[in-house]
Residue, then its C-alpha position, 0 to 999 in steps of 0.5 A: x495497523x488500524x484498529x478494525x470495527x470487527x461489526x463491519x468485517x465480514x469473514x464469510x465468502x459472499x456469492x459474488x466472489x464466486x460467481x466472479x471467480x467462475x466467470x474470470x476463470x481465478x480458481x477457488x475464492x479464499x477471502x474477501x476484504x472490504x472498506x471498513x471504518x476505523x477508530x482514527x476515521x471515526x474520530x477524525x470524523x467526529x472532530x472535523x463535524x463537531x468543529x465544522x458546526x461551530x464554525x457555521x453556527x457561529x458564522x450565521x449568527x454573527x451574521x445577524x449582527x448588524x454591529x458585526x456588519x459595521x465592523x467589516x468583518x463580512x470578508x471574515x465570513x468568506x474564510x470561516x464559511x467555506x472553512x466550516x462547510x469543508x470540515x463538515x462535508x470531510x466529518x460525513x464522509x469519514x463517518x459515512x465512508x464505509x457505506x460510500x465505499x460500500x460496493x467495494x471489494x477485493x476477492x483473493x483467489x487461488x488463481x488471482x484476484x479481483x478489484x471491484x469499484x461499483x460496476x468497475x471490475x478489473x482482474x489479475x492473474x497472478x502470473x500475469x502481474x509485471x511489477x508490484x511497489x509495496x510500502x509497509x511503514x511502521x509508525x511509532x509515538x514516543x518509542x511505542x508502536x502506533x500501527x504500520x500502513x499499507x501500501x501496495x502498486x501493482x501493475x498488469x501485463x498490459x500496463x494497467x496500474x493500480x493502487x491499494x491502501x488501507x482502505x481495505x481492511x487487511x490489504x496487508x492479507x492481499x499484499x503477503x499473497x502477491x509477494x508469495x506468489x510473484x516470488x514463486x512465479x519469478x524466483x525459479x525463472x531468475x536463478x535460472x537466468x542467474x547461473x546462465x549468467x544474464x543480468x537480472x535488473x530491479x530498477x536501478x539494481x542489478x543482480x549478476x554473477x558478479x554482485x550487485x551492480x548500480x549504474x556506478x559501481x559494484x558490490x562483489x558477493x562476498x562483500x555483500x551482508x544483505x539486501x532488506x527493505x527497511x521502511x520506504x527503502x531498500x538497502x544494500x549492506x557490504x560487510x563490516x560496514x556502518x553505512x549502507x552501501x546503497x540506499x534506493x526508495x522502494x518506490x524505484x525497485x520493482x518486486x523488491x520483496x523477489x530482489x530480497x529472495x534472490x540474494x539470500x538464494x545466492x548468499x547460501x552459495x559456500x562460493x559466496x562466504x569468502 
C-alpha cells in the first residue's frame, strides 16, 4: 500500500458521518476515509511540473529565434507545446489532488455505508449489496514488496455499480468490511441451499453437491485441494496436482471472498476427505 501523509488523515468521525448515518438510517458511523496524497503522487507531480516548465521555457524561447523560425522547426512546437502544458496541468493536479478531491469520503457504518462525491450521495446497506469484485495486487521490485493496490467493484441491488481504489486512503478498511459482512450475510443462506441440493453459481463457477462444476467439467470434492484468490485470479486446485485445475479472473467471480468461505465450510465435511 502506498505510503499515507498521516498530515492529511484525519481519524476522528466528523458531524457529517453522523448526520448522514442519521438521516440514511446506516446504524453507528465507525470510520472515515478520505483522498489523501501520497508520496508516489507527490513525486510523480513534482516530476511532470518540473519537466512540464522546461518544456515551456524552452519552447518559448527557441520561439524567439528567428534562426530557429528559418530552420522550420515551428511544426516541433505543435508537439512540445501541448506536450508541455499536459505535463504541467498532470503536475498540479497530482500536487492538488487532495484539495480537488476534497469534498470526498467514505462513512463506513454498522449498518452500511455512504459514498459521497461533492453533493453526490449514494448509499449501501450491507444487505442490500448483490455482488462485489475485488482486486488485491501485491507488487514487488527485484523480489521485494513494493506496497499492493486496491480495487474494489461493488454493485447494489438495483443495479447501481461503483468503483473504489486507492484513492481513499485505507479503502483496504472498507474492503475487509464488505467481504465481512456479504460473508455473514450470504454464507448461512448458501449452506442452506447447499445441503437442500440447489446449484449455487459464482460466474462461470459452480458449487453443488457434487463439486465443483465449470460449463465443461467437473471436480468431485475429494479431489478438490482449494479454491484461493491469488492476485487477479481465482484458482481451483485438484489434489496432487501442479497445475490449477481451473484459473478464472476474479473479475468473473462474483463475491469470491464468499466462494472461498463455502468451500472450505464444505472441505471440513470428514465426507469430503476421501
Amino acid at each position: 500500500m502506498e505510503q499515507r501523509l498521516n498530515v492529511l488523515q484525519n481519524k476522528q468521525i466528523s458531524s457529517e458521518a453522523y448526520q448522514l448515518s442519521t438521516g440514511y438510517q446506516l446504524g453507528t458511523p465507525q470510520d472515515e476515509l478520505k483522498v489523501s496524497a501520497t508520496i508516489k503522487r507527490i513525486f510523480g507531480g513534482i516530476i511532470c511540473l518540473v519537466i512540464g516548465l522546461i518544456s515551456l521555457l524552452e519552447v518559448f524561447s527557441t520561439m524567439t529565434s528567428l534562426e530557429a523560425a528559418n530552420q522550420g522547426v515551428a511544426g516541433l512546437y505543435l508537439i512540445v507545446l501541448p506536450l508541455g502544458l499536459l505535463l504541467l496541468a498532470l503536475g498540479i493536479y497530482y500536487l492538488f489532488y487532495p484539495i480537488i478531491f476534497r469534498s470526498w469520503r467514505i462513512y463506513i457504518c454498522s449498518d452500511g455505508f455512504v459514498y459521497k462525491r461533492g453533493m453526490k450521495i449514494d448509499v449501501f446497506l450491507w444487505d442490500h449489496i448483490q455482488a462485489t469484485w475485488m482486486w488485491n495486487i501485491k507488487h514487488y521490485r527485484n523480489g521485494i514488496y513494493a506496497g499492493t493496490t486496491h480495487k474494489y467493484i461493488v454493485l447494489r441491488g438495483d443495479g447501481l455499480k461503483i468503483t473504489l481504489n486507492d484513492k481513499f486512503s485505507g479503502v483496504e478498511r472498507l474492503g475487509d468490511r464488505i467481504s465481512q459482512e456479504i460473508t455473514n450475510y450470504s454464507l448461512p443462506r448458501m449452506i442452506r441451499d447447499y445441503h437442500a441440493g440447489k446449484s449455487i453459481f459464482f460466474g462461470p463457477l459452480q458449487v453443488n453437491v457434487q463439486g465443483i462444476s465449470t460449463v465443461s467439467r467437473q471436480l468431485p470434492w475429494p479431489r478438490v485441494q482449494e479454491v484461493s484468490t491469488v492476485q487477479k485470479v481465482v484458482k481451483v486446485r485438484e489434489k496432487g496436482e501442479l497445475a490449477d485445475w481451473a484459473s478464472v479472473r476474479v473479475d468473473q467471480v462474483p463475491n469470491a471472498f464468499v466462494l472461498t468461505a463455502l468451500v472450505n465450510y464444505i472441505l471440513k465435511d470428514p465426507a469430503h476427505s476421501v
